[in-house]
Residue frames as qw, qx, qy, qz and C-alpha x, y, z in Angstrom:
[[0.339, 0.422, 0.282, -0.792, 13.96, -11.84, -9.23],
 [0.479, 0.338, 0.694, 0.417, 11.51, -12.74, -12.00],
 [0.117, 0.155, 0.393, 0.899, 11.46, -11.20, -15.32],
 [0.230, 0.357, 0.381, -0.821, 8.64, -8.87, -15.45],
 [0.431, 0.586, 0.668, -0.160, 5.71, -9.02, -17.82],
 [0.190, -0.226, 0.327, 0.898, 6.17, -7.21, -21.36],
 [0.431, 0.647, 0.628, -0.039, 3.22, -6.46, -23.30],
 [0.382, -0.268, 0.510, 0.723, 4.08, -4.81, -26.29],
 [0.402, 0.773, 0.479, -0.104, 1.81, -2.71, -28.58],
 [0.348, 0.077, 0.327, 0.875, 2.48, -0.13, -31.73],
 [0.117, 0.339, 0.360, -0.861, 1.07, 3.54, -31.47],
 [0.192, 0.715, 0.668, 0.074, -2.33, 4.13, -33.31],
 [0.102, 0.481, 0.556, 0.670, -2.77, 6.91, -35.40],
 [0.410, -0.677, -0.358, -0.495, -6.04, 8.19, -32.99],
 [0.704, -0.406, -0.325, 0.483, -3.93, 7.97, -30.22],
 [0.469, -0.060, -0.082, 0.877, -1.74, 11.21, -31.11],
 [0.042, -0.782, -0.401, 0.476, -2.56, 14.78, -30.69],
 [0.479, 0.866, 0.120, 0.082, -1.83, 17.39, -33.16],
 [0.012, 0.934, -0.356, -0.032, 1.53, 17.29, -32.35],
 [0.803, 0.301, -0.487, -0.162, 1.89, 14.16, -33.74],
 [0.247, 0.238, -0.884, 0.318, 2.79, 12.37, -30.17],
 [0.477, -0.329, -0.815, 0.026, 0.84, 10.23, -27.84],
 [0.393, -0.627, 0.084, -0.667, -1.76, 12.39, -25.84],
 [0.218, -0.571, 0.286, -0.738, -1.44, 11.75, -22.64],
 [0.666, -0.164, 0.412, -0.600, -3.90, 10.66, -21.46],
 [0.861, 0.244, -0.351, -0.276, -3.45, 7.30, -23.54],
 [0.125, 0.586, -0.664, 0.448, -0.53, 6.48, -21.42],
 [0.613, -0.068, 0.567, -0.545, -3.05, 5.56, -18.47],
 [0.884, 0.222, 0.058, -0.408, -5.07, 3.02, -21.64],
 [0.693, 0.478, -0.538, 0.042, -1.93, 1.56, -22.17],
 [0.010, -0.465, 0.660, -0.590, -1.33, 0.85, -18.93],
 [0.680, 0.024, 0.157, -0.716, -4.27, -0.64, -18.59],
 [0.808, 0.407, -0.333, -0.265, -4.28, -2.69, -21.29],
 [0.377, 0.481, -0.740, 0.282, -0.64, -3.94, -20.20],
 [0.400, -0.149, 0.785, -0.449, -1.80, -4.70, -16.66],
 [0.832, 0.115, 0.108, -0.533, -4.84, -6.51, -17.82],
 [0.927, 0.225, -0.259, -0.150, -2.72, -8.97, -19.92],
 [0.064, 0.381, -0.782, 0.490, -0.08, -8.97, -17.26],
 [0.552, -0.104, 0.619, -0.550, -3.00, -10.38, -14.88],
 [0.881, 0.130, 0.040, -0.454, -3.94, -12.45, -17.26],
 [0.620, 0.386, -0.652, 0.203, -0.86, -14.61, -17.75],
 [0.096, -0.366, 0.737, -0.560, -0.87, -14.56, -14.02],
 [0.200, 0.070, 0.760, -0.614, -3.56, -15.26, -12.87],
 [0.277, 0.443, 0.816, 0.248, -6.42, -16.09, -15.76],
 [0.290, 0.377, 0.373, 0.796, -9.04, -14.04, -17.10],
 [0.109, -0.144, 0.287, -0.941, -10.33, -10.78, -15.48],
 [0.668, -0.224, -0.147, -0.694, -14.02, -11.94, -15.85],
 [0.714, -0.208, -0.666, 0.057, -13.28, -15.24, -14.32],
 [0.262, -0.088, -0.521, 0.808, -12.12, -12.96, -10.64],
 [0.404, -0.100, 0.066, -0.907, -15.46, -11.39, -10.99],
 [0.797, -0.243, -0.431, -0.347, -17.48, -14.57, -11.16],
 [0.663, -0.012, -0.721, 0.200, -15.69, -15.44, -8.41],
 [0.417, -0.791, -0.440, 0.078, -16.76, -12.54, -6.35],
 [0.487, -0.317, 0.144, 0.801, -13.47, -10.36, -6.82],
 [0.453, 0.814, 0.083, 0.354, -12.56, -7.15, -8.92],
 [0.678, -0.343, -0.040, 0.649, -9.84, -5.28, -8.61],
 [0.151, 0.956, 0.250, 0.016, -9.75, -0.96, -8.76],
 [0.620, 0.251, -0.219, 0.710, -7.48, 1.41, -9.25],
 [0.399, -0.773, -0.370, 0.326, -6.69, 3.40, -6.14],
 [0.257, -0.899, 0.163, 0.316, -3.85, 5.36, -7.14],
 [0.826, 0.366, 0.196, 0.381, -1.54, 5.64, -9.89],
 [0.153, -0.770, 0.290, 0.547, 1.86, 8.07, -11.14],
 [0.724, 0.633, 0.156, 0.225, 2.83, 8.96, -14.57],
 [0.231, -0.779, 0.296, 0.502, 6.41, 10.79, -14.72],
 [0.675, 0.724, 0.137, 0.013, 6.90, 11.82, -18.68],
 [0.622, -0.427, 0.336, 0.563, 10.66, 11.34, -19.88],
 [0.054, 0.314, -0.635, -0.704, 10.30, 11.73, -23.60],
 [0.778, 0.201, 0.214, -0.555, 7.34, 11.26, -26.18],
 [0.485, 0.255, 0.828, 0.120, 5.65, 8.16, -28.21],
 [0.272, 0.377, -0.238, -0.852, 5.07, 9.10, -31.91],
 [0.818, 0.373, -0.125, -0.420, 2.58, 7.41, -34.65],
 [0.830, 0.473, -0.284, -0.081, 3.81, 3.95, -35.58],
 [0.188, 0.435, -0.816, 0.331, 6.49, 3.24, -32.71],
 [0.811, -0.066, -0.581, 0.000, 6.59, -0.03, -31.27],
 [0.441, -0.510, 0.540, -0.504, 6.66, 0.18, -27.36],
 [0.649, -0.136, -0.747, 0.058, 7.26, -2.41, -25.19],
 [0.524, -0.578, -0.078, -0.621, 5.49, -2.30, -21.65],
 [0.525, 0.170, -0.809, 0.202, 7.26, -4.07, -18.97],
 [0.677, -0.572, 0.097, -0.454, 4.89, -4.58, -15.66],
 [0.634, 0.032, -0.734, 0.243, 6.15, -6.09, -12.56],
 [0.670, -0.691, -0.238, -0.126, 4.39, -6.53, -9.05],
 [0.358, 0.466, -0.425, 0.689, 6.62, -4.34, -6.61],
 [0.265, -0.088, 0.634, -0.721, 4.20, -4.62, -3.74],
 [0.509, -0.211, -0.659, -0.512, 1.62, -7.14, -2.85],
 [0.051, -0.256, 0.721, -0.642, 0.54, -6.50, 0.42],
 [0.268, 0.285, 0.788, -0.475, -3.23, -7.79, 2.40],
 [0.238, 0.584, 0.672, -0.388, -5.37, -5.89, 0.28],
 [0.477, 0.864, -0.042, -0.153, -3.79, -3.92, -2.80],
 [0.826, 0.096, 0.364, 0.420, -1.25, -4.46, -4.81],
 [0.008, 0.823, -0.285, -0.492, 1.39, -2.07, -6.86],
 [0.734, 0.233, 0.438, 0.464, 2.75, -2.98, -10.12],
 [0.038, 0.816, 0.003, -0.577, 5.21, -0.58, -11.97],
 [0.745, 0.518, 0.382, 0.174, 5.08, 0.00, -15.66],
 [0.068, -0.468, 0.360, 0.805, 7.95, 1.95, -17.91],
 [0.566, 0.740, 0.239, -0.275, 7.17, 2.70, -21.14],
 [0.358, -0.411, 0.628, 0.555, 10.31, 1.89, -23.67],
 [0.841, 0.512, -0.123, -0.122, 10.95, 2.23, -27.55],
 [0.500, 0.538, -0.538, 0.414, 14.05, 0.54, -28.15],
 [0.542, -0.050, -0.598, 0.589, 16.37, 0.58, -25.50],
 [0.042, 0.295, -0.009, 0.954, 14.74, 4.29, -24.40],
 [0.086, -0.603, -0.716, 0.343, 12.68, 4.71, -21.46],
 [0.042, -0.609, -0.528, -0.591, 9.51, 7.15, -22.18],
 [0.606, -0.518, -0.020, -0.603, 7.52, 6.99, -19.27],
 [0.161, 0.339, -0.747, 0.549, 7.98, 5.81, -15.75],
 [0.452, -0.322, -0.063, -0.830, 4.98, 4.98, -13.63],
 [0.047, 0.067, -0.927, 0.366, 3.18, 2.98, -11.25],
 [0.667, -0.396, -0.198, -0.600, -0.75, 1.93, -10.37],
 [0.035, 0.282, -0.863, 0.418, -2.00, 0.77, -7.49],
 [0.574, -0.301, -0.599, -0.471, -5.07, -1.58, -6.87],
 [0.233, -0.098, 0.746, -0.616, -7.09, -2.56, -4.45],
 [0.180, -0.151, -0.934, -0.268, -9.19, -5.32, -4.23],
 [0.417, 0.029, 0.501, -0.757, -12.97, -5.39, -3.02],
 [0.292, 0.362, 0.871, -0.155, -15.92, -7.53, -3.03],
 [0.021, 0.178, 0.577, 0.797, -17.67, -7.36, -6.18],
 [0.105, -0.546, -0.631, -0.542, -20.90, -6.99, -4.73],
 [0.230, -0.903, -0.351, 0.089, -20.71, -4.74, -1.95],
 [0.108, 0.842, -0.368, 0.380, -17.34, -2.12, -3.02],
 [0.569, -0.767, 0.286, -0.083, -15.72, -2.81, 0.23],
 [0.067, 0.695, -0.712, -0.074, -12.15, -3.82, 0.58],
 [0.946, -0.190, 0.110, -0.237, -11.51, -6.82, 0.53],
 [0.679, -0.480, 0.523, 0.185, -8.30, -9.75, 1.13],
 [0.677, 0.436, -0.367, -0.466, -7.01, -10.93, -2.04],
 [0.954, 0.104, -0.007, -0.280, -7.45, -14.13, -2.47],
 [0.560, -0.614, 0.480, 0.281, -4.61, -16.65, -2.04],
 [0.677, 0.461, 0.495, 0.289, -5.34, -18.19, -5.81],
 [0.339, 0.934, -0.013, 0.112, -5.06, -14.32, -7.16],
 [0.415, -0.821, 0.386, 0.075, -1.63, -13.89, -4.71],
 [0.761, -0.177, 0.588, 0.210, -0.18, -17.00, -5.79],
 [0.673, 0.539, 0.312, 0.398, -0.58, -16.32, -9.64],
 [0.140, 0.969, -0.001, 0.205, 0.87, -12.65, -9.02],
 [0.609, -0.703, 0.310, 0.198, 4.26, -13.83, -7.48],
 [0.743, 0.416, 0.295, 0.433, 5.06, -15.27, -11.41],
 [0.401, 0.648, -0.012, 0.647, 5.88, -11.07, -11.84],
 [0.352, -0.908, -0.048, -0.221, 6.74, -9.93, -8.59],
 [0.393, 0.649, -0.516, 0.397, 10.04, -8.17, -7.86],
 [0.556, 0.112, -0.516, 0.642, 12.15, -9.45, -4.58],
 [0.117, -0.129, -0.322, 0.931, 10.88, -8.01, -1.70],
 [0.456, -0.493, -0.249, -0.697, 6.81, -7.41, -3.06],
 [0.570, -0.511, -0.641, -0.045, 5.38, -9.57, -0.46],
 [0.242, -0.083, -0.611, 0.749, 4.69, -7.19, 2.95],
 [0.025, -0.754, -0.641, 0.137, 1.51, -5.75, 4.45]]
């Protein structure tokens, strides 16, 4: 199986909540952030799948909270494509400081045609660069 994608950031200040740990909701921007440069290494940059008539939404995502992120710790983000079926894709992210898993979680996309919403195939160029992180077993409809 290949290694998964790590993308590695260190908490911000403006991130935490008055209880000096990582609101929430930031979880999702870090996720984000991680996929984005997880698709880029795959598969180039995000604005280059829009000129090409692609984008890619999120349809559906889980967050399951194990233990918090404080000010000034160093996470590491490991994404890896766990489904890549006709028309959306799954990729699941932990959250880890150290050896210690945070957060658990998954998003799912779904591609569509940038200029009318509607689903759409993904591309075999987008498929092909997303098999670099995809576990054993993504590929099925």
């Amino acid at each position: 199986m290949p290694d998964p994608y790590v993308h590695e950031l260190r908490v911000r200040y403006g991130e935490c909540d008055p209880q000096g740990i990582v609101f929430n909701a930031n979880y999702l921007l870090y996720y984000d952030v991680a996929f984005t440069e997880m698709w880029r290494a795959a598969v180039g940059p995000w604005q280059d799948m829009v000129e090409r008539g692609f984008d890619a939404v999120v349809a559906e995502t889980n967050l399951r909270f194990l233990a918090p992120a404080r000010y000034d710790d160093e996470l590491a983000l490991p994404v890896q494509v766990t489904r890549l079926g006709t028309t959306s894709l799954t990729t699941e992210i932990d959250v880890l400081r150290g050896g210690e898993v945070l957060l658990r979680g998954w998003l799912r996309h779904v591609c569509v045609d940038r200029h009318t919403w509607r689903k759409a195939t993904l591309p075999d160029w987008i498929r092909d660069g997303l098999r670099g992180f995809a576990a054993d077993g993504a590929e099925r409809d």
